[in-house]
Backbone as JSON Lines, residues from 0, in Angstrom:
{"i":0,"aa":"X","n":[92.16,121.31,126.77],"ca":[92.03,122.76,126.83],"c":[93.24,123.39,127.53]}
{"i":1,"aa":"X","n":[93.73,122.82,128.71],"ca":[94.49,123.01,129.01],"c":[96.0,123.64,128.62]}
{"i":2,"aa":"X","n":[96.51,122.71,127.64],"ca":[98.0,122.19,126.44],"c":[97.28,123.41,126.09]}
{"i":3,"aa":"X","n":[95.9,123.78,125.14],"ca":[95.54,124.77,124.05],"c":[96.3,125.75,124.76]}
{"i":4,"aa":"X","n":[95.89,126.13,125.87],"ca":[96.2,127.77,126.33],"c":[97.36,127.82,126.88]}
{"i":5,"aa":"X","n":[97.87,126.72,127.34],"ca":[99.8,127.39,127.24],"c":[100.11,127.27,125.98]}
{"i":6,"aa":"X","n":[99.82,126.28,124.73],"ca":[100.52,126.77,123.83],"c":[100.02,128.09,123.21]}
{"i":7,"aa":"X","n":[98.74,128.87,123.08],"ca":[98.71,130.24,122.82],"c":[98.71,131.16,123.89]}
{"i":8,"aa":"X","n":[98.76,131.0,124.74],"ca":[99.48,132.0,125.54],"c":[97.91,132.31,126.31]}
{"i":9,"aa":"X","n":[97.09,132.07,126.35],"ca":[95.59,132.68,127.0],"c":[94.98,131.46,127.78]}
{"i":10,"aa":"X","n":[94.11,131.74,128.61],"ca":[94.05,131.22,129.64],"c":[92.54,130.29,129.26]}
{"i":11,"aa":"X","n":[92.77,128.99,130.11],"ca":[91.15,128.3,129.63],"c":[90.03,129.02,129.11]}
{"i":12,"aa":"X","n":[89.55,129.72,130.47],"ca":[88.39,131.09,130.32],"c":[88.4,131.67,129.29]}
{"i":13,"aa":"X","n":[89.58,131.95,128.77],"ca":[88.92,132.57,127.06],"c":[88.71,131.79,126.23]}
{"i":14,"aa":"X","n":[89.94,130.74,126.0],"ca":[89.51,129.88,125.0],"c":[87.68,129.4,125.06]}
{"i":15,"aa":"X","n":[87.33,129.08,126.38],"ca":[85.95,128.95,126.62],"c":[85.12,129.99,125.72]}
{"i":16,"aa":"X","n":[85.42,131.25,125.88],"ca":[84.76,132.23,125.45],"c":[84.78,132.15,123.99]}
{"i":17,"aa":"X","n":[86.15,132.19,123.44],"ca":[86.5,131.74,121.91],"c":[85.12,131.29,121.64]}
{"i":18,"aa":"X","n":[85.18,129.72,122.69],"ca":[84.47,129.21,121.73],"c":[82.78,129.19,121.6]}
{"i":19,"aa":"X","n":[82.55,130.13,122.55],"ca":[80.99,130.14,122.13],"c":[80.78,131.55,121.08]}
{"i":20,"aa":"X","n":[81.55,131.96,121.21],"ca":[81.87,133.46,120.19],"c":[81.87,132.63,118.57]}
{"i":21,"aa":"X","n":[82.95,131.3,118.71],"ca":[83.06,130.97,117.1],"c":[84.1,131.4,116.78]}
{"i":22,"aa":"X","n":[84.9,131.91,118.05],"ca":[86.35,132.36,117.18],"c":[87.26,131.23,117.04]}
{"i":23,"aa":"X","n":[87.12,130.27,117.47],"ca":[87.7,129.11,117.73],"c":[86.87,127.77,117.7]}
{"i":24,"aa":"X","n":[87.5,126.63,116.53],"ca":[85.82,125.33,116.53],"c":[86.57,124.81,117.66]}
{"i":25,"aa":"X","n":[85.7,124.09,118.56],"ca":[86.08,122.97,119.81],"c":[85.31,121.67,119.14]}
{"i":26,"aa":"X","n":[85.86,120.62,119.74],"ca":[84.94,119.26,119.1],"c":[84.72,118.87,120.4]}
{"i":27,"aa":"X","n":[83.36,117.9,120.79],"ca":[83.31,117.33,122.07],"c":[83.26,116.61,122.36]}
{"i":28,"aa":"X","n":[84.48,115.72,123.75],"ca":[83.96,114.01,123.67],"c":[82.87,113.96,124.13]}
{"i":29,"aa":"X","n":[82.71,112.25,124.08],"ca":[81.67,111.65,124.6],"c":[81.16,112.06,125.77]}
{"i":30,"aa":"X","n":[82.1,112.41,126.74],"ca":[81.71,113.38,128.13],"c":[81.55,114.34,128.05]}
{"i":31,"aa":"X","n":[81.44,115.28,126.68],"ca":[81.26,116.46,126.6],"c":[82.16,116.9,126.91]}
{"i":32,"aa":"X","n":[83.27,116.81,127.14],"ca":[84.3,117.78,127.23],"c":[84.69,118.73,125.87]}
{"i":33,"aa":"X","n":[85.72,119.79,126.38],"ca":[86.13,120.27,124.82],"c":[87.55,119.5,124.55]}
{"i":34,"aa":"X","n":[87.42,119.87,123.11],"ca":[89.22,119.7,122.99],"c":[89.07,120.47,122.01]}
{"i":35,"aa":"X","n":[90.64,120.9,121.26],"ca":[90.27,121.77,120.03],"c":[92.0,121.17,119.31]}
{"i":36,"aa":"X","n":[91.55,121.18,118.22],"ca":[91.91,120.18,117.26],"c":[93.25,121.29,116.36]}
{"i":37,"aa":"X","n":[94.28,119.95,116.6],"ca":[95.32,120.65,115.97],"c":[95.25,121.67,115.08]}
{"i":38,"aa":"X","n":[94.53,121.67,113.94],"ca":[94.41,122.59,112.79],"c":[94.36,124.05,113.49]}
{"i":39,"aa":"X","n":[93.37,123.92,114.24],"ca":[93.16,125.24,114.49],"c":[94.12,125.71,115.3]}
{"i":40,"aa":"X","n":[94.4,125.23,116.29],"ca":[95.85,126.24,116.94],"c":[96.6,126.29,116.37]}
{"i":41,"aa":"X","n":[96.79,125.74,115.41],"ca":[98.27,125.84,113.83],"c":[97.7,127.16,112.96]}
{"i":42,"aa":"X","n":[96.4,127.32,112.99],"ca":[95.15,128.94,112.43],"c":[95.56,129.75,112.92]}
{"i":43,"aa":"X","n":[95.12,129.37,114.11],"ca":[95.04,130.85,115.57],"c":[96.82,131.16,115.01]}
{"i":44,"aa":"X","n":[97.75,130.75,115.37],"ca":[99.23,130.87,115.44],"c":[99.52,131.1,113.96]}
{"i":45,"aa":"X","n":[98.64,131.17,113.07],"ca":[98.81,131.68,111.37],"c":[100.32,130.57,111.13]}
{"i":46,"aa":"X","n":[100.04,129.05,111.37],"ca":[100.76,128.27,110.33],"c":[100.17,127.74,109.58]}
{"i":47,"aa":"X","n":[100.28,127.64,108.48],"ca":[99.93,127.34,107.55],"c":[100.14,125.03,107.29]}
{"i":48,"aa":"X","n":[99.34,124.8,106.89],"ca":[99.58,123.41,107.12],"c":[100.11,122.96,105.52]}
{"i":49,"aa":"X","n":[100.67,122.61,105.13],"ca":[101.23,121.97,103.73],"c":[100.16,120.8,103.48]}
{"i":50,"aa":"X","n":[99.53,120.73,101.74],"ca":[99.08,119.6,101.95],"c":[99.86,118.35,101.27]}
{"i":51,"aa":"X","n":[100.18,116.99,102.05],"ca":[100.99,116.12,101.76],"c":[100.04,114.74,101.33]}
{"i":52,"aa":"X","n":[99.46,114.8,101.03],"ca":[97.86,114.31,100.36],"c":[98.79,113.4,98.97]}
{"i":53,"aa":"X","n":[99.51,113.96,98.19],"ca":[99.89,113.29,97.09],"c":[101.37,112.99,97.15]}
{"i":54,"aa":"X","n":[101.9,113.38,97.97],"ca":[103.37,113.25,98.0],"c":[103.43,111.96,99.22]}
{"i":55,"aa":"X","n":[104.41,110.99,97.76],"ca":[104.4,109.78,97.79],"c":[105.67,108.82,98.05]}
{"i":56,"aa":"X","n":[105.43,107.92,99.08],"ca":[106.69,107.37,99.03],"c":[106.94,105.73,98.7]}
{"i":57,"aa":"X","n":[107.66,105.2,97.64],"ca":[107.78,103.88,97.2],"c":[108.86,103.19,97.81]}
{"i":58,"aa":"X","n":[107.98,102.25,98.39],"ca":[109.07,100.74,99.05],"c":[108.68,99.64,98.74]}
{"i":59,"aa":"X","n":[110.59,99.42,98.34],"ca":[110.69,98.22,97.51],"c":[111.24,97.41,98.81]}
{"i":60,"aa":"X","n":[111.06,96.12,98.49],"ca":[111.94,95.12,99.42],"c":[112.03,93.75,98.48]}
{"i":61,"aa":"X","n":[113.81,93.14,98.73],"ca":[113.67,92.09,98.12],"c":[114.21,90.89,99.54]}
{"i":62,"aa":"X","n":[114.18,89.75,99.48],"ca":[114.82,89.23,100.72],"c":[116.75,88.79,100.69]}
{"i":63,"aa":"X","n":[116.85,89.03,99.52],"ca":[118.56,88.65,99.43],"c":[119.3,89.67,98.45]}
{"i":64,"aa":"X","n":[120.33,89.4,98.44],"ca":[121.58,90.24,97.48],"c":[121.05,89.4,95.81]}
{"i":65,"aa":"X","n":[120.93,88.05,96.02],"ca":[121.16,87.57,95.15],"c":[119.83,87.91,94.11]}
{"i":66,"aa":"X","n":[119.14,87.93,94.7],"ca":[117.68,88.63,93.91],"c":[117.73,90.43,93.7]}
{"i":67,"aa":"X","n":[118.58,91.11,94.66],"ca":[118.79,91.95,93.99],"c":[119.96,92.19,92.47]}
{"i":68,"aa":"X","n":[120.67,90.88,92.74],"ca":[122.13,90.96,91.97],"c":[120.79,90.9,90.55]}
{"i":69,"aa":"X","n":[119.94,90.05,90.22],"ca":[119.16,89.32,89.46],"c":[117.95,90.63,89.05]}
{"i":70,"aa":"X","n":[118.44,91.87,89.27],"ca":[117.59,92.95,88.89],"c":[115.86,92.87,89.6]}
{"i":71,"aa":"X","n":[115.9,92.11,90.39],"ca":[114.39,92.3,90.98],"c":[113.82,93.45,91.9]}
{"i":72,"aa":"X","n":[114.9,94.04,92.44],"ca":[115.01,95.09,93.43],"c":[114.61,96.35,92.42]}
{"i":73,"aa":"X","n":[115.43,96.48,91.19],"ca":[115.24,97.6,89.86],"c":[113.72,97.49,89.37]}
{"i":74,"aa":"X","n":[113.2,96.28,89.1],"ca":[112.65,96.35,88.37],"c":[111.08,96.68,89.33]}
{"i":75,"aa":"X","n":[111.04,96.37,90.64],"ca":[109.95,96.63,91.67],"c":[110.14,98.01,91.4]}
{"i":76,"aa":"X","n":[110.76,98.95,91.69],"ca":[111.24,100.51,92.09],"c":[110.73,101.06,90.36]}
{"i":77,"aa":"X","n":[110.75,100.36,89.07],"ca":[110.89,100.97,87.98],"c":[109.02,101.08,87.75]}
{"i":78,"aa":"X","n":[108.31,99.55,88.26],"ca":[107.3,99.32,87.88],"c":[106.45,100.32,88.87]}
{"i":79,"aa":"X","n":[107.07,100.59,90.22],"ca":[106.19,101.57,91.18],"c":[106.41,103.06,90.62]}
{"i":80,"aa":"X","n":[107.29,103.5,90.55],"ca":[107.44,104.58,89.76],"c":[106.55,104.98,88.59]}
{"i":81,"aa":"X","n":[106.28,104.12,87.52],"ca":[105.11,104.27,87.02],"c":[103.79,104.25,87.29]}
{"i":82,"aa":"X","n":[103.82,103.5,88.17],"ca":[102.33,103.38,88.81],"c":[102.1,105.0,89.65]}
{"i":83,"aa":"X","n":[102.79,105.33,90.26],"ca":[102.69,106.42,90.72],"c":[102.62,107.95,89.94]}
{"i":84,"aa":"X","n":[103.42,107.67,88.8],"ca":[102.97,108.86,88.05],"c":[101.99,108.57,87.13]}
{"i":85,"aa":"X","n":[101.43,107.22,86.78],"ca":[99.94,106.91,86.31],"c":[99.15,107.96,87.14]}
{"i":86,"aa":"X","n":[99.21,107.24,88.46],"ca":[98.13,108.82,89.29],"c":[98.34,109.9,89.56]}
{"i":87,"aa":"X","n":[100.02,110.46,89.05],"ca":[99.82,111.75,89.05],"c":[100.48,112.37,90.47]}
{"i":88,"aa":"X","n":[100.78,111.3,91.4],"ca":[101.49,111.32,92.51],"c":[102.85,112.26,92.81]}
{"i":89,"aa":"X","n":[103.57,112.89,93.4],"ca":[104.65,113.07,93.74],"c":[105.5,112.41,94.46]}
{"i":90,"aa":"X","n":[106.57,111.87,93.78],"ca":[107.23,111.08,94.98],"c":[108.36,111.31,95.01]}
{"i":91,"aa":"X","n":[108.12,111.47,96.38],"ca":[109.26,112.66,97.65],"c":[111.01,111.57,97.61]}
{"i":92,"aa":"X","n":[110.48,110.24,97.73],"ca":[111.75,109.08,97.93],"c":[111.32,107.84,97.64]}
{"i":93,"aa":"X","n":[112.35,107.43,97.04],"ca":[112.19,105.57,97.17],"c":[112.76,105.12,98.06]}
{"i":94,"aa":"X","n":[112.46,103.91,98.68],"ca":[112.97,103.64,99.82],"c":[113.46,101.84,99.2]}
{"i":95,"aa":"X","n":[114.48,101.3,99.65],"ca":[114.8,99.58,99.38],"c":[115.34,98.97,100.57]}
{"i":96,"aa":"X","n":[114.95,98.08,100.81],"ca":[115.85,96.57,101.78],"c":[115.97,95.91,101.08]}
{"i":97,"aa":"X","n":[116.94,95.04,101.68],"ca":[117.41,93.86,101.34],"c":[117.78,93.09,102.75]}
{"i":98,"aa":"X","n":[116.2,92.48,103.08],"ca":[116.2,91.64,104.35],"c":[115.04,91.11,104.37]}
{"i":99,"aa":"X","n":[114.91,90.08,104.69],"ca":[113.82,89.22,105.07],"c":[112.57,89.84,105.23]}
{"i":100,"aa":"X","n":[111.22,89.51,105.1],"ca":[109.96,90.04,105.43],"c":[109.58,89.86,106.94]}
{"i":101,"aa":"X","n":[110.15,89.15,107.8],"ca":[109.99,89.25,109.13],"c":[111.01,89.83,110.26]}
{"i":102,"aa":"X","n":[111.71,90.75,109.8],"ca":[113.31,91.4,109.86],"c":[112.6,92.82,110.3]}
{"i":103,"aa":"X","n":[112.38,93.09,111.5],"ca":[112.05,94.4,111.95],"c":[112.67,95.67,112.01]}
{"i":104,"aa":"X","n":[114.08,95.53,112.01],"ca":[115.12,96.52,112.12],"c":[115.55,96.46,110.73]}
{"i":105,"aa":"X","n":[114.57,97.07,109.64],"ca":[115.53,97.37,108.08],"c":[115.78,98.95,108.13]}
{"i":106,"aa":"X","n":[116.6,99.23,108.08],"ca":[117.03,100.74,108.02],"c":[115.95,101.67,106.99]}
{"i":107,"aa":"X","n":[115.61,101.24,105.8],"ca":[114.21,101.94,105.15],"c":[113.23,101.93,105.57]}
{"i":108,"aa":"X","n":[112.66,100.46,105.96],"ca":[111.21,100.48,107.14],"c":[111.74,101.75,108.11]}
{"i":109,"aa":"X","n":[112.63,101.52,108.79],"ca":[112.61,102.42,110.14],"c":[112.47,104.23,108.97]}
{"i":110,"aa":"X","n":[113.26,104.26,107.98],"ca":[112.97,105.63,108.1],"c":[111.79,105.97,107.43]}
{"i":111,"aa":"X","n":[110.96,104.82,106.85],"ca":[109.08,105.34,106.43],"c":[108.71,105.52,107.91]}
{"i":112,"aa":"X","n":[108.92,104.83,108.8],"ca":[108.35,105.15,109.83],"c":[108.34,106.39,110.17]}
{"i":113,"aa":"X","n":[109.98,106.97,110.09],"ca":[110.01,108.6,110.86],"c":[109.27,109.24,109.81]}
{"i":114,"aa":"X","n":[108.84,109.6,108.57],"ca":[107.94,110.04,107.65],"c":[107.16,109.9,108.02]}
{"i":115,"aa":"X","n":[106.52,109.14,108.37],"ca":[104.63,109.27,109.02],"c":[105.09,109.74,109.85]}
{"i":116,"aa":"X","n":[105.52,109.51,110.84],"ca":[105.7,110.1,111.95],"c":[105.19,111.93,112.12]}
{"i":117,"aa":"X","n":[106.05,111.97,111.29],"ca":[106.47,113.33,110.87],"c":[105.62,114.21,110.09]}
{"i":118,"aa":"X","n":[104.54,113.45,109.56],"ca":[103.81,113.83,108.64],"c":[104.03,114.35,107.42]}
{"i":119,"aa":"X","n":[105.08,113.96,106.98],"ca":[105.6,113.94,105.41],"c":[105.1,113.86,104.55]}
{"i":120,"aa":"X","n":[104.37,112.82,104.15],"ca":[103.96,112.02,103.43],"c":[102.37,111.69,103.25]}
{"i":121,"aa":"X","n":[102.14,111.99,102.23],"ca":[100.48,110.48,102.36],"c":[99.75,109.56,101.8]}
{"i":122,"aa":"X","n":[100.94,108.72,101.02],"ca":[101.05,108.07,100.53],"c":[102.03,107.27,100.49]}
{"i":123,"aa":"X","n":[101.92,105.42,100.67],"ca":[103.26,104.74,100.61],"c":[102.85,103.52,99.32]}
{"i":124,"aa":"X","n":[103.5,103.48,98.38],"ca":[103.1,102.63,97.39],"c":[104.46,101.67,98.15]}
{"i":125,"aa":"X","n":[103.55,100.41,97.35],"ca":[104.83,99.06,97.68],"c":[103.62,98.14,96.59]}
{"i":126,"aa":"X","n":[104.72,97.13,95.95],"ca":[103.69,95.99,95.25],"c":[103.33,94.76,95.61]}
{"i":127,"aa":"X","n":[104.22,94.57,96.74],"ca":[102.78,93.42,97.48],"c":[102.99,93.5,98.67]}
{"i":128,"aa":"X","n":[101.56,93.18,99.58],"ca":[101.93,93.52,101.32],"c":[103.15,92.95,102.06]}
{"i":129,"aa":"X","n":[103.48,91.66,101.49],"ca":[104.82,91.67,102.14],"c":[106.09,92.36,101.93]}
{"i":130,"aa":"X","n":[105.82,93.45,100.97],"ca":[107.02,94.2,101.03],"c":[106.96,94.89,102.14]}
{"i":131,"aa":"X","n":[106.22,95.28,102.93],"ca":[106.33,95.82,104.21],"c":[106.31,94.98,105.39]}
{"i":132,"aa":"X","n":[105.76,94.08,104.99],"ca":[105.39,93.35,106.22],"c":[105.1,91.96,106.01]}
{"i":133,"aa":"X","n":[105.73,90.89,106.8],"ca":[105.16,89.5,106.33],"c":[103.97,89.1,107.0]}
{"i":134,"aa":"X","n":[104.2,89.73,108.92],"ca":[102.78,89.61,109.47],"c":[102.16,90.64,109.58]}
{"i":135,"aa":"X","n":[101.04,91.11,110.11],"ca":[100.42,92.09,111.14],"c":[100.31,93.18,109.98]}
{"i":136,"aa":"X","n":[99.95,93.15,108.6],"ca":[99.74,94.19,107.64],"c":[98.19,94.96,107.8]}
{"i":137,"aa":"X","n":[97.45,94.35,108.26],"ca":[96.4,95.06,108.73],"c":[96.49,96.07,109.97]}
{"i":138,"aa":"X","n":[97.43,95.48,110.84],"ca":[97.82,96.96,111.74],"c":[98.69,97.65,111.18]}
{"i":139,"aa":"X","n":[99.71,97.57,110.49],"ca":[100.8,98.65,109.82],"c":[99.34,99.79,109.49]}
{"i":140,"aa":"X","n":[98.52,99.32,108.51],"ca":[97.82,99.64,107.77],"c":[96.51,100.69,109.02]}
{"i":141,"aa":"X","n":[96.01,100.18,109.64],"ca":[95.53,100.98,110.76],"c":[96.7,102.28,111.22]}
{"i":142,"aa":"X","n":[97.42,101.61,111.5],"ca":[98.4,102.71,112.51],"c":[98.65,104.01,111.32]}
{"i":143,"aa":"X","n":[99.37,103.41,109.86],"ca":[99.44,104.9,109.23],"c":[98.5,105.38,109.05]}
{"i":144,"aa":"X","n":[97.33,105.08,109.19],"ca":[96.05,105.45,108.27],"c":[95.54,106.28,109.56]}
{"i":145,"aa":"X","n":[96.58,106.0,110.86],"ca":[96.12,107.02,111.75],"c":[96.85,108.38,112.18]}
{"i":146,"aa":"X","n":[97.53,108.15,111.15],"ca":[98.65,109.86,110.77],"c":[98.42,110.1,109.21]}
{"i":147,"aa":"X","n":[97.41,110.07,109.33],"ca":[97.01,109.95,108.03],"c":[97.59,110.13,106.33]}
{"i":148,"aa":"X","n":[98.19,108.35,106.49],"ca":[98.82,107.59,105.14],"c":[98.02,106.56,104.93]}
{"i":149,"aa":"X","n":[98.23,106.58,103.73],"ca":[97.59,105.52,103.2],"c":[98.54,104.25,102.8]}
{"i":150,"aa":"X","n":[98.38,102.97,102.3],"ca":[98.91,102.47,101.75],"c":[98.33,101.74,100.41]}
{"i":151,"aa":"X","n":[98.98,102.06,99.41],"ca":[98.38,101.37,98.08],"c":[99.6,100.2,97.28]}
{"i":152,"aa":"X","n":[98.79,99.21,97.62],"ca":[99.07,97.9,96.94],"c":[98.69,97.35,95.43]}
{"i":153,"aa":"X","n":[99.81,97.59,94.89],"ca":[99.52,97.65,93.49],"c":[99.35,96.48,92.97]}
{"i":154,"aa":"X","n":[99.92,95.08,93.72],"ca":[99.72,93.73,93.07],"c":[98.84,92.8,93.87]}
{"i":155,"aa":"X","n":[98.58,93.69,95.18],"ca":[97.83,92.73,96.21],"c":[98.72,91.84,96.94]}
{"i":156,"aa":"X","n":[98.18,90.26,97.12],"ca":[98.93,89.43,97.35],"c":[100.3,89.24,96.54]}
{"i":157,"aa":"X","n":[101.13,88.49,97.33],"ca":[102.52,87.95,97.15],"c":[102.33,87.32,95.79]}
{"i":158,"aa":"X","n":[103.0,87.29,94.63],"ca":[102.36,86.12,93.74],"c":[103.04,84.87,94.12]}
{"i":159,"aa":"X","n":[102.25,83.37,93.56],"ca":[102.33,82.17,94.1],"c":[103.25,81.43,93.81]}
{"i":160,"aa":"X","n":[104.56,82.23,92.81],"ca":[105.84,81.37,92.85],"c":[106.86,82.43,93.22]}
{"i":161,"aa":"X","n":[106.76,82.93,94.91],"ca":[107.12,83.23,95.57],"c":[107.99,82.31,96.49]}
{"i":162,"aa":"X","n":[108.16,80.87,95.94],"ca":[108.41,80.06,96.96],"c":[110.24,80.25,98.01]}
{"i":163,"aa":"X","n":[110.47,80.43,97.25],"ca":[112.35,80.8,97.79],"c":[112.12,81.54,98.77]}
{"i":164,"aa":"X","n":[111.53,82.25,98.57],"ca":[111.8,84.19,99.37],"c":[111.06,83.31,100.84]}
{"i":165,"aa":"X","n":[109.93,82.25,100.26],"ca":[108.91,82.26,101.75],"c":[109.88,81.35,102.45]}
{"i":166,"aa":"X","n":[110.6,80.45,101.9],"ca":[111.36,79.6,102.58],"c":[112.51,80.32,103.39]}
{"i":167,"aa":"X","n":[113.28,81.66,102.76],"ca":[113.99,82.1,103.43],"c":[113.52,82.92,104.62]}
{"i":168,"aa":"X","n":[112.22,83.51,104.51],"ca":[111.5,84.27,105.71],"c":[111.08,83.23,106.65]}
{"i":169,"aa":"X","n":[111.08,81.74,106.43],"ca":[110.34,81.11,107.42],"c":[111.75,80.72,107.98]}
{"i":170,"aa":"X","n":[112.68,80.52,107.7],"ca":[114.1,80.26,108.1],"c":[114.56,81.31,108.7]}
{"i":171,"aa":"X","n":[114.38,82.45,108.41],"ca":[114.55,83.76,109.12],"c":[113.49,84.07,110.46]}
{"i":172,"aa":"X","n":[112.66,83.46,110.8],"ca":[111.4,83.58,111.46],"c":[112.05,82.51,112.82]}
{"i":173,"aa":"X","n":[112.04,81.48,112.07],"ca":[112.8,80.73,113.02],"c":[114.04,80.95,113.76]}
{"i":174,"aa":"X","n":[114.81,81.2,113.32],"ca":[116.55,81.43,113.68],"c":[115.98,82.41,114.45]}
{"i":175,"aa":"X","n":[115.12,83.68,114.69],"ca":[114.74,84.48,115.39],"c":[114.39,83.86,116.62]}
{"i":176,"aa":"X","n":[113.57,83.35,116.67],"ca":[112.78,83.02,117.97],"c":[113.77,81.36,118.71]}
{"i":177,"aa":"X","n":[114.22,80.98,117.64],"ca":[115.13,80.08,118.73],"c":[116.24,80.74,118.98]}
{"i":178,"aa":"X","n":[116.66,81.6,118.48],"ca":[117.96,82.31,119.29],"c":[117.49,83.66,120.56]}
{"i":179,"aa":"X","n":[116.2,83.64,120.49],"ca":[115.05,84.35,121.66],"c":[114.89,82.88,122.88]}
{"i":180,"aa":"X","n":[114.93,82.08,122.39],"ca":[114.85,81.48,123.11],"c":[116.01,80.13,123.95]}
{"i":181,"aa":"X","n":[117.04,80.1,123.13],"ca":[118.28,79.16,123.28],"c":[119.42,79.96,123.42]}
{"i":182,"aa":"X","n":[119.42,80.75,122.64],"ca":[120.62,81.8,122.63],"c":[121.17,81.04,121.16]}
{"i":183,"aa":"X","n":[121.86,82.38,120.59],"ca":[122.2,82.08,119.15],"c":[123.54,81.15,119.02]}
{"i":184,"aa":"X","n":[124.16,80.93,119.94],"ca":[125.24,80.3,120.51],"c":[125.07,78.65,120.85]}
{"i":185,"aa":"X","n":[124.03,78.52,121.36],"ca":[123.88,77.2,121.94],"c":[123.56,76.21,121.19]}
{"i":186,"aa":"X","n":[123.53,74.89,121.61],"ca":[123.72,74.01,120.25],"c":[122.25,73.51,119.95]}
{"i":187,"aa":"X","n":[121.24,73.8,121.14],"ca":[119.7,73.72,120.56],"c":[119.04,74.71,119.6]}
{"i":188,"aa":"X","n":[119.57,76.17,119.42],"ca":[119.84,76.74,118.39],"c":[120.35,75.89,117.0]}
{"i":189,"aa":"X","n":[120.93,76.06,116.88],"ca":[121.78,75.45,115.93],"c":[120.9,74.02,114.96]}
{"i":190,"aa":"X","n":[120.34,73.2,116.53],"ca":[119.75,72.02,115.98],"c":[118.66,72.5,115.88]}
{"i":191,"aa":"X","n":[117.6,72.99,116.16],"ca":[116.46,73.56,115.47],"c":[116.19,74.35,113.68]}
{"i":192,"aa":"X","n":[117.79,74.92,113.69],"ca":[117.48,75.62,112.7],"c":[117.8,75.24,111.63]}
{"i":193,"aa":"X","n":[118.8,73.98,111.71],"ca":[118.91,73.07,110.7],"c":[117.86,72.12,110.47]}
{"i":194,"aa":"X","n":[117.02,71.7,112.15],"ca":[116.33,70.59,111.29],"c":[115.26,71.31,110.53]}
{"i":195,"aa":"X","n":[114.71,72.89,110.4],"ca":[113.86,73.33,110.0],"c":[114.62,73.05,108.22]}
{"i":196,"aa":"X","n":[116.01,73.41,108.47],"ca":[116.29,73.43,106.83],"c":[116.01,72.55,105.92]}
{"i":197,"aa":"X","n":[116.47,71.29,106.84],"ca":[116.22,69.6,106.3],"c":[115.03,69.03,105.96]}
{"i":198,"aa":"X","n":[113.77,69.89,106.58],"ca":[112.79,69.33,106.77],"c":[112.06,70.14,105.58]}
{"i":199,"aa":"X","n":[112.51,71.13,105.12],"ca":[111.99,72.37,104.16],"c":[112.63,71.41,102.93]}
{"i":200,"aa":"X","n":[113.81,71.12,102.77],"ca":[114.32,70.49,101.8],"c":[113.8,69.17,101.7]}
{"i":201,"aa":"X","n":[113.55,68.31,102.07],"ca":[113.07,67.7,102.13],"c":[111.89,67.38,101.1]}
């Protein structure tokens, strides 16, 4: 209640009043307290809210150059594109990497992020969960769904001759955490991440 009445300019006591008048909805926690919910001080202040309900954003991800050289990167972005105007969607941007599925810093992930953020968007098509994510897709999936995005997975799972890409993310997974833990320099680095190679080849 507080935040409410410096941002409109009036003091608790009215907003109180507002709200048994009905000039204003309050919702109440569990302690009964008030709070009053973005929409409406965006009302009271006559902004108008845009609705971003269908405006859609597609991310592609492949894990190398060489699979993009090999048109796989085109042909993800060509097949989401349709899928999206199947439903009729608007879509605002496509977004692409070309980095590993356990690679946190991809310059497109980071800028879907500032889009939710931002409330851009509400909708993110991608065609299988590891295009966003190799672990933890059930929280990606919580967290936008709590700025409210959705995510729609058009193929589901990874399909099962996926095998290259998983070998390079588990090689990428690794080289991570032993250079977290050896330093990328040192020669127990080095020997870890080869014997992972040898042992994959193998």
């Amino acid at each position: 209640m507080k935040e409410a009445s410096e941002i409109l300019g009036v003091s608790v006591r009215c907003l109180q009043i507002w709200d048994k008048e009905g000039k204003i909805r309050c919702v109440r926690t569990v302690g009964g307290r008030r709070r009053i919910p973005e929409s409406e001080i965006k009302r009271i202040l006559g902004i108008k809210e845009i609705d971003v309900g269908r405006k859609t954003v597609i991310y592609a991800r492949v894990s190398s150059y060489d699979q993009k050289q090999k048109g796989d990167l085109e042909r993800q972005k060509e097949s989401l594109l349709e899928y999206a105007k199947s439903k009729g969607y608007e879509v605002v941007s496509v977004l692409e990497d070309v980095a590993s599925g356990p690679n946190e810093n991809r310059r497109s992930l980071n800028k879907l992020f500032d889009m939710v953020e931002t409330r851009e968007i509400g909708v993110i098509v991608v065609r299988f969960k590891d295009r966003l994510t190799r672990f933890g897709f059930k929280y990606l999936e919580r967290y936008f769904a709590s700025r409210g995005v959705r995510i729609e997975v058009v193929n589901g799972d990874e399909p099962k001759d996926a095998h290259q890409e998983l070998v390079e993310d588990l090689i990428a997974l690794v080289s991570s955490l032993a250079g977290k833990l050896y330093g990328t320099r040192s020669h127990k680095y080095e020997k870890v991440v080869e014997g992972v190679k040898q042992l994959i080849a193998e």
